[in-house]
PDB file with one MODEL, atoms N, CA, C and O in Angstrom:
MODEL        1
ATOM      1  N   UNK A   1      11.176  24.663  -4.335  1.00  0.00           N
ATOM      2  CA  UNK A   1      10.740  23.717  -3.354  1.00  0.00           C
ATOM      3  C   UNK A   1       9.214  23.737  -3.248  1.00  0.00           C
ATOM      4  O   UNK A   1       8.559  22.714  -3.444  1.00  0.00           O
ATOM      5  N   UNK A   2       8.640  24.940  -2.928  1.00  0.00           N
ATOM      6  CA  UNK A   2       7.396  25.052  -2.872  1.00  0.00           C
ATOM      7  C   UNK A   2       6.630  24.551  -4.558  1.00  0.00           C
ATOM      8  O   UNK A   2       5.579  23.937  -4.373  1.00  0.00           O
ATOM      9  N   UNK A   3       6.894  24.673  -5.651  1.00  0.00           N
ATOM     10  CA  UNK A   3       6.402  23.913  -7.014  1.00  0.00           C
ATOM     11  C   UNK A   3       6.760  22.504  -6.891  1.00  0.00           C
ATOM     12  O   UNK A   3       5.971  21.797  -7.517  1.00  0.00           O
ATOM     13  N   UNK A   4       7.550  21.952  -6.382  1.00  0.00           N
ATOM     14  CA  UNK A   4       7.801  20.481  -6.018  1.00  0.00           C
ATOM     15  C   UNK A   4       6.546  19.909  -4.882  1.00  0.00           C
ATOM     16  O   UNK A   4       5.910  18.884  -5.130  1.00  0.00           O
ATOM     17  N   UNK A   5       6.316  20.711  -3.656  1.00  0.00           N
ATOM     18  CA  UNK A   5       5.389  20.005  -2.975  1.00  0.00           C
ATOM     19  C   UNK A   5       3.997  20.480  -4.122  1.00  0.00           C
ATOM     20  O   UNK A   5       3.321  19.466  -4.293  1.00  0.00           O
ATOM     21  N   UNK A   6       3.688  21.109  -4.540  1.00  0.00           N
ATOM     22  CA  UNK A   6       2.120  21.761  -5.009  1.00  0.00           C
ATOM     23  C   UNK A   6       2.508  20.685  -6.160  1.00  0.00           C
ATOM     24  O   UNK A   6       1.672  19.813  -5.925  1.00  0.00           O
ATOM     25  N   UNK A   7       3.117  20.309  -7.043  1.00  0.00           N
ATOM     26  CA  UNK A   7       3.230  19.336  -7.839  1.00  0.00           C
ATOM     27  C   UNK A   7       3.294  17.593  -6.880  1.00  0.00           C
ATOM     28  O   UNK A   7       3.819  16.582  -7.346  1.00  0.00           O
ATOM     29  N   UNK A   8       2.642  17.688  -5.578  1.00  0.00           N
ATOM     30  CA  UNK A   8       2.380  16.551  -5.392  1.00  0.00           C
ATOM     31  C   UNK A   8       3.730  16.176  -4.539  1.00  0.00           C
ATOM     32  O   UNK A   8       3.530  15.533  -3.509  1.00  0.00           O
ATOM     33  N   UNK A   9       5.241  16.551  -4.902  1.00  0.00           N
ATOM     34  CA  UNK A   9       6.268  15.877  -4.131  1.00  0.00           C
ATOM     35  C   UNK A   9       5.849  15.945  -2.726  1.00  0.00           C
ATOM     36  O   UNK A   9       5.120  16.705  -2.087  1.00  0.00           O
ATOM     37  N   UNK A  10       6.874  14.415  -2.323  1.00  0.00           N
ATOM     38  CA  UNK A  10       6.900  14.168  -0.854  1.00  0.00           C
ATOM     39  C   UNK A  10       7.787  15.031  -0.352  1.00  0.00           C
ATOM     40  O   UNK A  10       8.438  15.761  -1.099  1.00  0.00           O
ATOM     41  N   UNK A  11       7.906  15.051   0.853  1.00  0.00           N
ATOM     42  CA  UNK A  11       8.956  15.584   1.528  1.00  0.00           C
ATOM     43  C   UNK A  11      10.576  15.280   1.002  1.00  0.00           C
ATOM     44  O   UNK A  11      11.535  15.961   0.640  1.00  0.00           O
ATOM     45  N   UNK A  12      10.144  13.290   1.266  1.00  0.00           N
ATOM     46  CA  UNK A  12      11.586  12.314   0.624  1.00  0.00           C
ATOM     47  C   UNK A  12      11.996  12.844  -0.227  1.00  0.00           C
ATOM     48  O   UNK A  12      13.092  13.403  -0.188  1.00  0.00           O
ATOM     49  N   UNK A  13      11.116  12.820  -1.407  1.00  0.00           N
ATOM     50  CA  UNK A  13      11.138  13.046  -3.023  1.00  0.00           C
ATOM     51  C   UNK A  13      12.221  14.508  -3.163  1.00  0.00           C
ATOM     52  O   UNK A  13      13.362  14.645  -3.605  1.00  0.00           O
ATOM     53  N   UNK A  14      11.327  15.365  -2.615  1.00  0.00           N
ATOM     54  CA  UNK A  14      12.159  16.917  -2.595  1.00  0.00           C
ATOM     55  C   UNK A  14      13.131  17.286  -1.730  1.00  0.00           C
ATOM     56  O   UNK A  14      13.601  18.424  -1.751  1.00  0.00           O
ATOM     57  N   UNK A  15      13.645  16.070  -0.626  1.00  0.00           N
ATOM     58  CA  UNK A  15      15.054  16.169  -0.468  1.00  0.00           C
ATOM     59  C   UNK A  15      15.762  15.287  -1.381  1.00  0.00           C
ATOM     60  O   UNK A  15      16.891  15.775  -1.446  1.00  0.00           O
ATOM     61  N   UNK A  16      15.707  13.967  -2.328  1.00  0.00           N
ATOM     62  CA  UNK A  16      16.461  13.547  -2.943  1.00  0.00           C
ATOM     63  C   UNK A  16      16.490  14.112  -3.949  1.00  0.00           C
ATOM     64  O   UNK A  16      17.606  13.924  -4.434  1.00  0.00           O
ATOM     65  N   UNK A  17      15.658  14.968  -4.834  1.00  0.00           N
ATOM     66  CA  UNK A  17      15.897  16.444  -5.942  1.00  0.00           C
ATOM     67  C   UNK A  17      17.072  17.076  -5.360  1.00  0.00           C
ATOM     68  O   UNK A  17      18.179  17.142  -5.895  1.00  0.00           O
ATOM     69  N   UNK A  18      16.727  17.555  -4.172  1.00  0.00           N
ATOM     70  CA  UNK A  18      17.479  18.947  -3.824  1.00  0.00           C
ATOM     71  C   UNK A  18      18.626  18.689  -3.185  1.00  0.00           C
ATOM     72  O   UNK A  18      19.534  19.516  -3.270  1.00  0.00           O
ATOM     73  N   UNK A  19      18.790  17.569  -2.473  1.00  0.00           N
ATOM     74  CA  UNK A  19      19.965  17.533  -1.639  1.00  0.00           C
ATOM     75  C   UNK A  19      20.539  17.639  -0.439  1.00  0.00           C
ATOM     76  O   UNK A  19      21.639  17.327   0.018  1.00  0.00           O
ATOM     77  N   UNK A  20      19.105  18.384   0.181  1.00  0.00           N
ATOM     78  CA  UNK A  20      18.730  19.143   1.491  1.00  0.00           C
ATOM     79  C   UNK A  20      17.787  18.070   2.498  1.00  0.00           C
ATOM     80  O   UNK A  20      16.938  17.227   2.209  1.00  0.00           O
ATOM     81  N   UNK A  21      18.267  18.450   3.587  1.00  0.00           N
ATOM     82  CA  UNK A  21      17.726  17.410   4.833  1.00  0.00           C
ATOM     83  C   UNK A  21      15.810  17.707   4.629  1.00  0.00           C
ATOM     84  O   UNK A  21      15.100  18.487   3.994  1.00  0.00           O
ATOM     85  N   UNK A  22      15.601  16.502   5.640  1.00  0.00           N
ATOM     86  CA  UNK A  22      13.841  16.268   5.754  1.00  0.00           C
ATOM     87  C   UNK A  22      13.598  17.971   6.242  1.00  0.00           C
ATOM     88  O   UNK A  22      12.786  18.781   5.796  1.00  0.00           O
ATOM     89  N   UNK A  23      14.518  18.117   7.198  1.00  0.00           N
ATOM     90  CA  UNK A  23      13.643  19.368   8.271  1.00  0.00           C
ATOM     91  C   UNK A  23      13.971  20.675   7.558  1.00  0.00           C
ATOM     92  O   UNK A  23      13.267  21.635   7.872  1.00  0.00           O
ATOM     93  N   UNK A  24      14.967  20.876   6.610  1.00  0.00           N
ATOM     94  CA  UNK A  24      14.856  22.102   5.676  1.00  0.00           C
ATOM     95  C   UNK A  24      13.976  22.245   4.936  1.00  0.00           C
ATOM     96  O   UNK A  24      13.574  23.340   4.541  1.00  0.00           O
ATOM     97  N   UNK A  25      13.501  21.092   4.604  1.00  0.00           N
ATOM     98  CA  UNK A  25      12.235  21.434   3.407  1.00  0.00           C
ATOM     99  C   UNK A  25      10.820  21.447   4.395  1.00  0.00           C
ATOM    100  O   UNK A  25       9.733  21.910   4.050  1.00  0.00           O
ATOM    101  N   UNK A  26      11.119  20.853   5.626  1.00  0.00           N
ATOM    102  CA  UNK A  26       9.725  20.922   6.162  1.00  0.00           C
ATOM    103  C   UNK A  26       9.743  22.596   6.536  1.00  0.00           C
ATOM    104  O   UNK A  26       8.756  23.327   6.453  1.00  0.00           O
ATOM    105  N   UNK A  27      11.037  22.995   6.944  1.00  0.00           N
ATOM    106  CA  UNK A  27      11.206  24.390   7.384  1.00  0.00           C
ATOM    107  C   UNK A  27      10.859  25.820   6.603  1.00  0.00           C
ATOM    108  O   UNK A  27      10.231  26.801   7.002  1.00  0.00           O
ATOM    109  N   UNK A  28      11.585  25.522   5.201  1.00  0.00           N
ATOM    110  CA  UNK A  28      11.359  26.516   4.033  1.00  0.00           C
ATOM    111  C   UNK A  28       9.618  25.960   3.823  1.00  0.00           C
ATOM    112  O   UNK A  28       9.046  27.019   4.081  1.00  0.00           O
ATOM    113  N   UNK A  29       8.768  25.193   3.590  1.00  0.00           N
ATOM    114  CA  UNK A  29       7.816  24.990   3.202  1.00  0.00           C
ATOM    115  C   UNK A  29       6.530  25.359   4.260  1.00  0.00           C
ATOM    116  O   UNK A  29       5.389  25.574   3.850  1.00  0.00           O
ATOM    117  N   UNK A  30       7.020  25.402   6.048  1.00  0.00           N
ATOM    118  CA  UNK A  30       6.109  25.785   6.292  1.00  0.00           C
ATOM    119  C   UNK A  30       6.448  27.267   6.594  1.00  0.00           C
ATOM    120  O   UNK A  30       5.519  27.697   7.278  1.00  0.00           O
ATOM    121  N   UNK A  31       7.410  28.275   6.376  1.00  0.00           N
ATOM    122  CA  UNK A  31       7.559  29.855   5.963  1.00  0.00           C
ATOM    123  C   UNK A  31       7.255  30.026   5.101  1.00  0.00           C
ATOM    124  O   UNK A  31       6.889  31.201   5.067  1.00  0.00           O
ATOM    125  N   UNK A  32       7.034  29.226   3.523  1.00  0.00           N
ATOM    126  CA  UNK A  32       6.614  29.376   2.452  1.00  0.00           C
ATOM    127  C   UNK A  32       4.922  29.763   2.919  1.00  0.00           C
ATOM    128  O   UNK A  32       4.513  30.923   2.877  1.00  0.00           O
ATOM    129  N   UNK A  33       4.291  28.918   3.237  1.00  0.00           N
ATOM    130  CA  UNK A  33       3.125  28.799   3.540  1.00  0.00           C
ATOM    131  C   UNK A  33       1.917  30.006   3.830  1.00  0.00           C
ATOM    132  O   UNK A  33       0.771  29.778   3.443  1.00  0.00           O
ATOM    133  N   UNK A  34       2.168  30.996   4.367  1.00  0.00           N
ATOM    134  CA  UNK A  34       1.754  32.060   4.681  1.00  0.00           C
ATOM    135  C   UNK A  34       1.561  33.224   3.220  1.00  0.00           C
ATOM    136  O   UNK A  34       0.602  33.850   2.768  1.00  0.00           O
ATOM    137  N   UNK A  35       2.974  33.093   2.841  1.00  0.00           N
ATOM    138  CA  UNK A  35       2.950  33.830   1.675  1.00  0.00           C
ATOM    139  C   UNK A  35       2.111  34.087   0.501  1.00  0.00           C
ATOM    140  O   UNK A  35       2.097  35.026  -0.294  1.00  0.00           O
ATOM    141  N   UNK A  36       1.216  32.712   0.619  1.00  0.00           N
ATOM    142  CA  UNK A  36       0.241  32.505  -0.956  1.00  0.00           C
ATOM    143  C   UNK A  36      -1.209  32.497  -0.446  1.00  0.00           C
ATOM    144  O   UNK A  36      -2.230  32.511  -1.132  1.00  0.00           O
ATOM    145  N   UNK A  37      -1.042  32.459   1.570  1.00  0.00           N
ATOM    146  CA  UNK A  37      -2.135  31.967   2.402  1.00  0.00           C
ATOM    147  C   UNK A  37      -2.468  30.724   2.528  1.00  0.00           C
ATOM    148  O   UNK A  37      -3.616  30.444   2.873  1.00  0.00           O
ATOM    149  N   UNK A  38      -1.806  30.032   2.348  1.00  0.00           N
ATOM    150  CA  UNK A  38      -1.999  28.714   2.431  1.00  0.00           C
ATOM    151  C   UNK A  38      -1.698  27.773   4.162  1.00  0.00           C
ATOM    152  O   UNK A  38      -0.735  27.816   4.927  1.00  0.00           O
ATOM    153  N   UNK A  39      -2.687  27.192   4.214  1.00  0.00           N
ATOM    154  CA  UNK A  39      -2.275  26.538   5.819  1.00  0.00           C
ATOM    155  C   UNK A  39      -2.300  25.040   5.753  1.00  0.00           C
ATOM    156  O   UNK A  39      -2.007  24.265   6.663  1.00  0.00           O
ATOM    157  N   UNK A  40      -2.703  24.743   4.513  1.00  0.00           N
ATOM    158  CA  UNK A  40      -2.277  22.770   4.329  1.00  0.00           C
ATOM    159  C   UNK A  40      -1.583  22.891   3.280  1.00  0.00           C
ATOM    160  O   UNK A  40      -1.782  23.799   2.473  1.00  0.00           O
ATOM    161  N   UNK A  41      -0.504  21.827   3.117  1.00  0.00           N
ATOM    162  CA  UNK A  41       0.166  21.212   2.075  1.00  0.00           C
ATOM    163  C   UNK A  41      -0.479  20.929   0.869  1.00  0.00           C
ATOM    164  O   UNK A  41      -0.046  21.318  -0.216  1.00  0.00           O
ATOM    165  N   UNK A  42      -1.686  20.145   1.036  1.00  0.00           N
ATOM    166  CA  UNK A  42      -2.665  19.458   0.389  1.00  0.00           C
ATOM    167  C   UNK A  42      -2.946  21.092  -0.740  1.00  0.00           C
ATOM    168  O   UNK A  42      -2.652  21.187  -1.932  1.00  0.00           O
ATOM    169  N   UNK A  43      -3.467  21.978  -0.014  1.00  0.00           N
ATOM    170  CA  UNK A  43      -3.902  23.339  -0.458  1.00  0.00           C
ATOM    171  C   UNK A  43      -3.152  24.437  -1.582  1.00  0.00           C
ATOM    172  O   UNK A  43      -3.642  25.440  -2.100  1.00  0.00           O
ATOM    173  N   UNK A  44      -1.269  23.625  -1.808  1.00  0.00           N
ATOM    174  CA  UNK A  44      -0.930  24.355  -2.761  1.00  0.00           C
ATOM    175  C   UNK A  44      -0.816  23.855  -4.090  1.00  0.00           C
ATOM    176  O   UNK A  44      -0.186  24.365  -5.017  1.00  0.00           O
ATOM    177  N   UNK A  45      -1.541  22.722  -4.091  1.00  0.00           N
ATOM    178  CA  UNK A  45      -1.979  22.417  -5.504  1.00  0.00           C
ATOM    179  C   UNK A  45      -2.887  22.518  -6.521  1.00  0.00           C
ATOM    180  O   UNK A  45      -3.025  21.931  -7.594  1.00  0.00           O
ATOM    181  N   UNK A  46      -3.765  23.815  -5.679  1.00  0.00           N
ATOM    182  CA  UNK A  46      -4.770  24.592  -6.216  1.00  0.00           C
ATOM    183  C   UNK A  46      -4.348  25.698  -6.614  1.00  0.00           C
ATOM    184  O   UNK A  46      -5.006  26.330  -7.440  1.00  0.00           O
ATOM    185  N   UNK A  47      -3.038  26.227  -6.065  1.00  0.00           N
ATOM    186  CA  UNK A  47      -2.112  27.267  -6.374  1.00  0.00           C
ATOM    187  C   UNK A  47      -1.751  27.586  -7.545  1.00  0.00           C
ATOM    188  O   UNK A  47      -1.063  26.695  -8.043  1.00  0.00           O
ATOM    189  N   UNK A  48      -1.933  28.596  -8.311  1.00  0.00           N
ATOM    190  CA  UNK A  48      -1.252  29.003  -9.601  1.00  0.00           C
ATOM    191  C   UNK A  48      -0.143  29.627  -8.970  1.00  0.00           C
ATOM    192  O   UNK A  48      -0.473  30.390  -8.063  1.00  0.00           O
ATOM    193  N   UNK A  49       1.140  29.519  -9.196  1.00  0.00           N
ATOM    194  CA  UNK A  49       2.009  29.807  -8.296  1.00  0.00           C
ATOM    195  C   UNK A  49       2.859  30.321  -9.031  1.00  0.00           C
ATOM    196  O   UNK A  49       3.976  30.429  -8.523  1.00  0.00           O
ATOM    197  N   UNK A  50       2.677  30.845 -10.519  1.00  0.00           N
ATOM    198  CA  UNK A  50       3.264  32.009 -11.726  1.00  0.00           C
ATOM    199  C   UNK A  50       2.672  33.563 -10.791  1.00  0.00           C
ATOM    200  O   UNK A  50       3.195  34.676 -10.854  1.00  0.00           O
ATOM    201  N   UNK A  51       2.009  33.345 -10.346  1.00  0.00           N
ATOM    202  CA  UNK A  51       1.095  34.460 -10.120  1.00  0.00           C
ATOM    203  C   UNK A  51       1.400  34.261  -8.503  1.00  0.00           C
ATOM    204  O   UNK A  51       2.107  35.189  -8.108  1.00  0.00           O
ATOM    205  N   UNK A  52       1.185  33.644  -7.817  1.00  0.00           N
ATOM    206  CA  UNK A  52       1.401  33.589  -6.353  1.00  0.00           C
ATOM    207  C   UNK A  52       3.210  34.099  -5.928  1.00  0.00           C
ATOM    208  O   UNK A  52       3.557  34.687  -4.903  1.00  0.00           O
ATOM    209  N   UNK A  53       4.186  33.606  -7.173  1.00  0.00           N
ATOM    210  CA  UNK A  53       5.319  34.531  -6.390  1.00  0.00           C
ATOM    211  C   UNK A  53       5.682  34.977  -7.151  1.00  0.00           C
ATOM    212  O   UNK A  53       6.593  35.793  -7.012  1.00  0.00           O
TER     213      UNK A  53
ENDMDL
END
């Protein structure tokens, strides 16, 4: 989920991939968030994220 938003996906986009409601991905993505240090969305597409998890 988190390589889907840093690759640019919408929210929409990465529930019609996944299957999963708007507020799960808003949910897993903003607990994701902390983990790499990240505090904008915008911010994990600077992420090398082989290395971040």
């Amino acid at each position: 989920m988190v390589r889907l938003a840093a690759n640019g996906g919408t929210s929409r986009e990465i529930v019609a991939q996944l299957f999963l409601s708007p507020r799960t991905v808003e949910h897993h993505l903003y607990r994701a968030f902390p983990k790499p240090g990240v505090r904008f969305r915008r911010k994990l597409t600077r992420l090398d994220l082989d290395q971040a998890y």
